[in-house]
C-alpha positions in Angstrom: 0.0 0.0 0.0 2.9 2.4 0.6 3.7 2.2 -3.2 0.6 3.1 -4.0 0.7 6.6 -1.9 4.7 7.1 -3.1 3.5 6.9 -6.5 0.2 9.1 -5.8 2.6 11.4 -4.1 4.8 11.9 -6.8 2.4 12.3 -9.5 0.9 14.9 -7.5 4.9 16.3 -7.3 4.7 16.2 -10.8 2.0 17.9 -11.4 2.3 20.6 -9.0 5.7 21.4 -10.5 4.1 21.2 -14.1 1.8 24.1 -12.8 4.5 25.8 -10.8 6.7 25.7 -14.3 3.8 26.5 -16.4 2.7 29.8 -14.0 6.5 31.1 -14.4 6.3 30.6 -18.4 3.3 33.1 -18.5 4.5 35.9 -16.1 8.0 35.7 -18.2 6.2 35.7 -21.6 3.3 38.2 -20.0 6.2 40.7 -18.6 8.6 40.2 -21.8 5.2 41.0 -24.2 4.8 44.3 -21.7 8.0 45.4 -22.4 7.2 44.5 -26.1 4.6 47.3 -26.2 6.7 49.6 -24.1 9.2 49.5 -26.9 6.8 49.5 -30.0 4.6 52.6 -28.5 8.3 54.2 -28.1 9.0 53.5 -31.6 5.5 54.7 -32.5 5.8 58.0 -30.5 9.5 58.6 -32.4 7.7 58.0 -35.8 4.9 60.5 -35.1 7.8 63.2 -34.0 9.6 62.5 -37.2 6.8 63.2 -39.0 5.8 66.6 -37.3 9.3 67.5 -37.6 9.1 66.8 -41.1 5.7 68.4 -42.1 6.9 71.3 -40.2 10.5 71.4 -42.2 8.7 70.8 -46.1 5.4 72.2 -45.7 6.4 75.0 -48.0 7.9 72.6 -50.5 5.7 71.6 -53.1 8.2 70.2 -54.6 8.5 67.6 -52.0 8.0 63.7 -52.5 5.5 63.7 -50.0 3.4 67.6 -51.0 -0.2 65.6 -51.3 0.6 64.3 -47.7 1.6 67.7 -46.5 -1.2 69.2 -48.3 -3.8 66.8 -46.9 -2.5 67.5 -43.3 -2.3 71.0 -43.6 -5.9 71.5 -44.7 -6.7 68.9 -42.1 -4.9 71.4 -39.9 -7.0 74.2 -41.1 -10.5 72.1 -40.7 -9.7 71.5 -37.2 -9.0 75.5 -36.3 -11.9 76.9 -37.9 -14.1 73.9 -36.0 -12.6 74.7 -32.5 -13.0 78.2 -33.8 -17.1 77.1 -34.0 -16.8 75.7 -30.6 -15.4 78.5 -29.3 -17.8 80.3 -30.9 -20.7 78.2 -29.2 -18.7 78.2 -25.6 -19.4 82.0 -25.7 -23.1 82.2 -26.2 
């Protein structure tokens, strides 16, 4: 009868180190994919300031490989002034 518990007993060894090795997979995988997106929205946030800093360098060039991009943004630009110009507007009444 003794077998029977030392071989219950370590199957239940087993298993509980399975889980225990299983658990520490996830928080490494879960902390290594958060410092994924930490990295990829730093990347993200570098691309977005490159491209200010460019639109605000060439917006003048129309000469410029990317005019019908600077043009779209600048009359984006100017749609959103005159709407918070109509909010504005609105606020005041």
């Amino acid at each position: 009868m003794a077998g029977f518990f030392d071989k219950v007993g370590a199957a239940i060894n087993n298993a509980a180190n399975d889980i225990t090795d299983k658990a520490k997979e996830v928080s490494e995988v879960t902390a290594l994919k958060g410092q994924l997106r930490s990295q990829e929205k730093i990347m993200e946030n570098m691309y977005l300031e490159i491209g200010k800093g460019y639109y605000e360098a060439h917006k003048s060039d129309a000469e410029d490989p990317f005019a019908a991009q600077i043009q779209n943004i600048t009359t984006a630009k100017q749609t959103v002034e005159r709407i918070q110009d109509d909010i504005d507007i609105i606020k005041e009444k």
